[in-house]
VEXDREN-2710 file (C-alpha; in Angstrom, 1 decimal):
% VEXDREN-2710
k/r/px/py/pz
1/UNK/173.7/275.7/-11.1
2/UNK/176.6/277.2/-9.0
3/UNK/176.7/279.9/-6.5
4/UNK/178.7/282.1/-8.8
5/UNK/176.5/281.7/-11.6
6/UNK/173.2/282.4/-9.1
7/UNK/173.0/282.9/-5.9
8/UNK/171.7/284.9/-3.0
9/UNK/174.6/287.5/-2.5
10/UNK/174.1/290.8/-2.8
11/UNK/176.9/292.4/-3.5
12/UNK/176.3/295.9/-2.8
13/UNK/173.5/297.4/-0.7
14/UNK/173.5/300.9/-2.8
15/UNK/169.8/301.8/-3.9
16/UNK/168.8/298.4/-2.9
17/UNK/164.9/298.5/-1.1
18/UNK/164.5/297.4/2.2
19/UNK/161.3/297.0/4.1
20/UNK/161.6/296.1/8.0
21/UNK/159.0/295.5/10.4
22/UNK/159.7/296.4/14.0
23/UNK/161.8/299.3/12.8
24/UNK/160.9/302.2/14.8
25/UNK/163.3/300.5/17.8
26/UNK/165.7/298.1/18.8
27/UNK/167.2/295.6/16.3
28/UNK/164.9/297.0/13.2
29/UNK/165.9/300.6/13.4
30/UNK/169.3/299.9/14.3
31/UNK/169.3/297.4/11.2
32/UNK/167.6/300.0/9.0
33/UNK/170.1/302.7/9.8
34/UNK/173.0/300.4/9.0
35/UNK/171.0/299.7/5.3
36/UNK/171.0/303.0/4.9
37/UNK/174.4/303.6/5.7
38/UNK/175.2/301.5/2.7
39/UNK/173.1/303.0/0.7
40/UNK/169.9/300.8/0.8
41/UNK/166.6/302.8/0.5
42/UNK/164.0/302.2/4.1
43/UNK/160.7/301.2/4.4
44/UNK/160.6/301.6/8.0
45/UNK/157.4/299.9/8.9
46/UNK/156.0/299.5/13.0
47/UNK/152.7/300.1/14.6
48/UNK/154.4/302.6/16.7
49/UNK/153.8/305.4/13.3
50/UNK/155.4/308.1/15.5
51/UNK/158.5/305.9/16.1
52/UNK/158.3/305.2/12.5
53/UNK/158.4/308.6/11.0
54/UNK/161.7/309.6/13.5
55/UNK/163.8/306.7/12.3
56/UNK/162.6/307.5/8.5
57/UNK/163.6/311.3/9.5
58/UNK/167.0/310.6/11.0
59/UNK/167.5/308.8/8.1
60/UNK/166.5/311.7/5.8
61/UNK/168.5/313.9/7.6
62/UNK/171.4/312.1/7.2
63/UNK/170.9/312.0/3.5
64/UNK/169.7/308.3/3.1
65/UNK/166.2/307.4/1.7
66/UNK/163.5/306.4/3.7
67/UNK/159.6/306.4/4.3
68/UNK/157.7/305.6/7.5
69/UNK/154.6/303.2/7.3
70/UNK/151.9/302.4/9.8
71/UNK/151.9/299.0/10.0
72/UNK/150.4/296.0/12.1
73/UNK/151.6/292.7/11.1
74/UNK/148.6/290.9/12.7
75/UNK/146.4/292.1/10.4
76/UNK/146.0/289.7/7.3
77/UNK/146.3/292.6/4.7
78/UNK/149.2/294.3/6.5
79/UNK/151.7/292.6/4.1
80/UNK/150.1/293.3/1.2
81/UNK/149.9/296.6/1.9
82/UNK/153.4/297.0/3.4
83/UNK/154.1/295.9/-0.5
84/UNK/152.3/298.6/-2.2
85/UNK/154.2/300.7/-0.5
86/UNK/157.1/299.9/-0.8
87/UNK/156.6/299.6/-4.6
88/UNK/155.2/303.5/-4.7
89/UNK/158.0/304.6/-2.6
90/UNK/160.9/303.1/-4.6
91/UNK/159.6/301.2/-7.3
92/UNK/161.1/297.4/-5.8
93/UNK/161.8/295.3/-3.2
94/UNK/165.0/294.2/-2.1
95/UNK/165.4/292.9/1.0
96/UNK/162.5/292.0/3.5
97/UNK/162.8/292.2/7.5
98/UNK/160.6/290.3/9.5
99/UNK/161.6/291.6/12.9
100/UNK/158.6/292.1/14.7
101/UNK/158.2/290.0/18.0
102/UNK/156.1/290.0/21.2
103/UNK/157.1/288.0/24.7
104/UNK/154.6/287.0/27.1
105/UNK/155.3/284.6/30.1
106/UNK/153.7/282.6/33.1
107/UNK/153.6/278.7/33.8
108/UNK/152.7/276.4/31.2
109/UNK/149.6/275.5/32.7
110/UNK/148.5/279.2/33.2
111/UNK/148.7/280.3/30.2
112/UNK/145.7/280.9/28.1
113/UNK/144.8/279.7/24.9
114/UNK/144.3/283.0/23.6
115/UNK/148.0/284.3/25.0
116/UNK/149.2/281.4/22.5
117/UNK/147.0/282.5/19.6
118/UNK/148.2/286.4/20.1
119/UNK/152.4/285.4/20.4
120/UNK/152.4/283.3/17.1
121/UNK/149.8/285.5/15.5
122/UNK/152.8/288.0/15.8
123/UNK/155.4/286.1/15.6
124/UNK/155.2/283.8/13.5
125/UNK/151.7/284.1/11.0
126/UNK/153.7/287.5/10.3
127/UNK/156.3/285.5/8.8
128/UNK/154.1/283.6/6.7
129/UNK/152.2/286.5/5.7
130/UNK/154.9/288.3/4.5
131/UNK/156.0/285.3/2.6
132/UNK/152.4/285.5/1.0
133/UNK/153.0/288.8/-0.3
134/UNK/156.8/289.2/-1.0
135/UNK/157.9/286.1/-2.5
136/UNK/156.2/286.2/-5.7
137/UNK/157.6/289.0/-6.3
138/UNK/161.3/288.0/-5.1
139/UNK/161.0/285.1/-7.0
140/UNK/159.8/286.8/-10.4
141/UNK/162.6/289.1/-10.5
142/UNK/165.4/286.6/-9.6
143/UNK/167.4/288.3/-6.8
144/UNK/166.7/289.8/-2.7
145/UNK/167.1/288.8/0.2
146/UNK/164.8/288.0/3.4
147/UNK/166.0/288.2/6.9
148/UNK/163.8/286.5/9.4
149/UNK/164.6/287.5/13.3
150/UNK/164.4/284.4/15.8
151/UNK/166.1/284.1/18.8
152/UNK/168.4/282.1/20.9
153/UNK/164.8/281.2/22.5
154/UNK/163.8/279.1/19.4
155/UNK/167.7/277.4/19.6
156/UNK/167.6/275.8/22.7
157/UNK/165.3/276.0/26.2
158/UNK/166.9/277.8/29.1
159/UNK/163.4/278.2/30.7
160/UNK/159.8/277.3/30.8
161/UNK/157.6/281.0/31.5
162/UNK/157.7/281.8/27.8
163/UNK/156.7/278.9/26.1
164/UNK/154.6/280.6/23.2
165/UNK/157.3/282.9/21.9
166/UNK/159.9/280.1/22.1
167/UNK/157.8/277.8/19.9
168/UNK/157.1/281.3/17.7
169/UNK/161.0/281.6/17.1
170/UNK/161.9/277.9/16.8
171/UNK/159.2/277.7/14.0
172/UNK/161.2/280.8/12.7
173/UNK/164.2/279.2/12.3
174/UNK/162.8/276.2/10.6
175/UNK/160.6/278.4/7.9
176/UNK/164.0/279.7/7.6
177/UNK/166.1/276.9/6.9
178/UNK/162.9/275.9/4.4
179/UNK/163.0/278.7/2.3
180/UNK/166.9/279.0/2.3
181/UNK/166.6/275.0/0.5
182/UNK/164.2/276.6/-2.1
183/UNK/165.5/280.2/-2.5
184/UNK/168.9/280.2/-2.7
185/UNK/169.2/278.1/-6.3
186/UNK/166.9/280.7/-7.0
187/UNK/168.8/283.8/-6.8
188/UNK/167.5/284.7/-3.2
189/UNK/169.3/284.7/0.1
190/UNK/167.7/284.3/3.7
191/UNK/169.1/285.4/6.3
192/UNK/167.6/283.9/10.0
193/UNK/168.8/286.4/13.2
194/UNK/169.2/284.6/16.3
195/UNK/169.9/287.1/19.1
196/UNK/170.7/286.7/22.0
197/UNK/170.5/289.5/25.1
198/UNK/169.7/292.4/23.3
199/UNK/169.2/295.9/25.1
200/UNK/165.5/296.5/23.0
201/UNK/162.2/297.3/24.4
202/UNK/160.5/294.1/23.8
203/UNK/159.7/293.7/27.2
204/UNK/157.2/296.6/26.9
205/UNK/154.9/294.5/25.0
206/UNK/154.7/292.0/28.0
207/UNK/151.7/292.0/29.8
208/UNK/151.1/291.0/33.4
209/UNK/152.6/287.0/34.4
210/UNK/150.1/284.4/33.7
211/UNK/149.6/282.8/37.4
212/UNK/152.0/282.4/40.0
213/UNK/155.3/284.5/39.7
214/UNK/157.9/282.9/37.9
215/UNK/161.9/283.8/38.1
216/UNK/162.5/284.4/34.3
217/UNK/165.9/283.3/33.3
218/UNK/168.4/283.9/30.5
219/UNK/170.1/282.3/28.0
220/UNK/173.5/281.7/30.0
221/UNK/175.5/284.0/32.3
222/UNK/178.3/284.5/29.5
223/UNK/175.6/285.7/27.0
224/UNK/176.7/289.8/27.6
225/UNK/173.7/292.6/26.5
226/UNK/174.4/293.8/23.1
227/UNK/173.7/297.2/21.8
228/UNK/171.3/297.4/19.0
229/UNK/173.7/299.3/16.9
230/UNK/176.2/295.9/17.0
231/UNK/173.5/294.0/15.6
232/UNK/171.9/295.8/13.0
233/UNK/175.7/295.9/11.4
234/UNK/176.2/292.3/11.9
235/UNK/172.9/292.3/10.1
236/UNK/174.3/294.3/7.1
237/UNK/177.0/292.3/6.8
238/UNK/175.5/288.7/6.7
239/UNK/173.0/290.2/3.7
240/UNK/176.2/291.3/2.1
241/UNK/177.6/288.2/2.9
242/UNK/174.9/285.7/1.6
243/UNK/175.1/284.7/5.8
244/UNK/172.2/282.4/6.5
245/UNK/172.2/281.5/10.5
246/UNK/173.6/284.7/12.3
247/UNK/174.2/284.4/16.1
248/UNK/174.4/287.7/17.8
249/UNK/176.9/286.0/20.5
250/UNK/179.2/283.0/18.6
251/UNK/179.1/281.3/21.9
252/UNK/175.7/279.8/21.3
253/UNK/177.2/277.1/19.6
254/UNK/179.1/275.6/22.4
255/UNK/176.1/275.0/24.0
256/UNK/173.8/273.8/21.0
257/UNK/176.9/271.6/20.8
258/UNK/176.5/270.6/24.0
259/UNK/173.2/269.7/23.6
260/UNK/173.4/267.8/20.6
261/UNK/176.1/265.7/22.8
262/UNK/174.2/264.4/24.8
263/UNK/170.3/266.2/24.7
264/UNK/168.9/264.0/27.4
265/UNK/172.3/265.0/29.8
266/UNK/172.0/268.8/28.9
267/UNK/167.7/268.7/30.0
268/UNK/168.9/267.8/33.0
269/UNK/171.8/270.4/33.9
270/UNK/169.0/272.8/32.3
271/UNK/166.2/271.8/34.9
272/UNK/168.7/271.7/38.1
273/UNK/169.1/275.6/37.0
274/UNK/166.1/276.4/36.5
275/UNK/165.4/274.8/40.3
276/UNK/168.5/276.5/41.8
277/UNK/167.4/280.1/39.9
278/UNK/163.7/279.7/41.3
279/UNK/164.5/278.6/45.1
END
């Protein structure tokens, strides 16, 4: 079966429904209010309900379609619920945005078992919850799309102090790639977001270092900040698009690249950085 006669592009965003987790801030309001600029119809979901309610308002008010739910994606029936809402609010689902994500850092060897289990609880079991719950229905009705957010973290390793949420967003990207095999012939697109620098409050969810101090590094010196606002178009655009791997910053792939040049040459250059940024 070709592309033209199914596939994953969406060709316009007008009255489509499109729940996002994360959404009260950062990359998922930013998303959401570029959706709605196009017409989509918001579910903005985040544990933060205040947050929430504002972006759904500033939606409102500028004459969009949105409702704020209370929503914490650890919980196993968060998902299912998240659904039910979405289906009372606007009768269908859309699009799906699993954007929520939580850091933590410290030296490998400092950091507990239960740091681990709380990262990919977050991270990553969201993802497959939501999977749980949406897909049937995606699948049933032959169309949507799913946008998972990873990270430049889950591409390549620039550093060691965050090893649970780079093994969360590397498992991201391969769910990703998974369900993109098994989606697309089937009318649905997926879209996975690797960002780079991105001026979001993630970092308020970081609790004290694990151990020791460690110098936390980023992604590469010509990787600039981004506005939210930049991405949650570019976001827009690859579900319009039928986009599946989305860089924030195209110059990632000189250095995955690179890496897949020579791996063993490019874990080196990495680890003399590392020990130059932490003397």
């Amino acid at each position: 079966m070709t592309r033209t006669e199914k596939g994953g592009t969406m060709r316009t965003l007008q009255d489509k429904a499109a729940v996002i987790t994360g959404a009260a801030s950062g990359i998922g309001r930013s998303t959401a209010l570029s959706l709605a600029r196009r017409g989509a119809h918001i579910v903005v979901a985040d544990i933060d309900e205040e947050g929430a309610r504002a972006v759904a308002a500033e939606i409102s008010e500028a004459g969009g379609a949105a409702v704020a739910v209370h929503c914490n994606v650890a919980r196993p029936t968060a998902f299912d619920e998240l659904k039910q809402a979405a289906l009372v609010a606007f009768g269908a689902v859309d699009i799906v945005m699993n954007n929520v994500g939580v850091l933590t850092r410290g030296r490998p060897d400092h950091l507990p078992v239960e740091e681990w289990e709380r990262v990919l609880t977050v991270n990553l079991l969201s993802v497959v919850r939501s999977n749980t719950a949406f897909l049937p229905l995606l699948i049933e009705q032959g169309h949507g799309h799913i946008v998972n957010t990873a990270s430049f973290a889950g591409l390549y390793t620039y550093a060691y102090d965050r090893l649970p949420y780079a093994a969360s967003k590397a498992a991201v990207v391969q769910i990703s790639e998974g369900l993109r095999l098994y989606l697309q012939p089937q009318g649905i697109g997926v879209t996975v977001l690797c960002p780079g620098p991105v001026a979001t409050n993630i970092a308020s969810s970081l609790p004290p270092a694990f151990g020791p101090t460690v110098s936390t590094r980023g992604p590469g010196e010509q990787f600039a900040v981004l506005d939210p606002a930049v991405v949650g178009e570019q976001v827009a655009e690859a579900v319009l698009d039928d986009t599946f791997m989305l860089y924030t910053d195209p110059q990632v792939r000189d250095v995955l690249v690179n890496r897949a040049t020579d791996w063993n040459a490019f874990i080196e250059r990495q680890t003399a950085a590392l020990a130059e940024t932490s003397s």
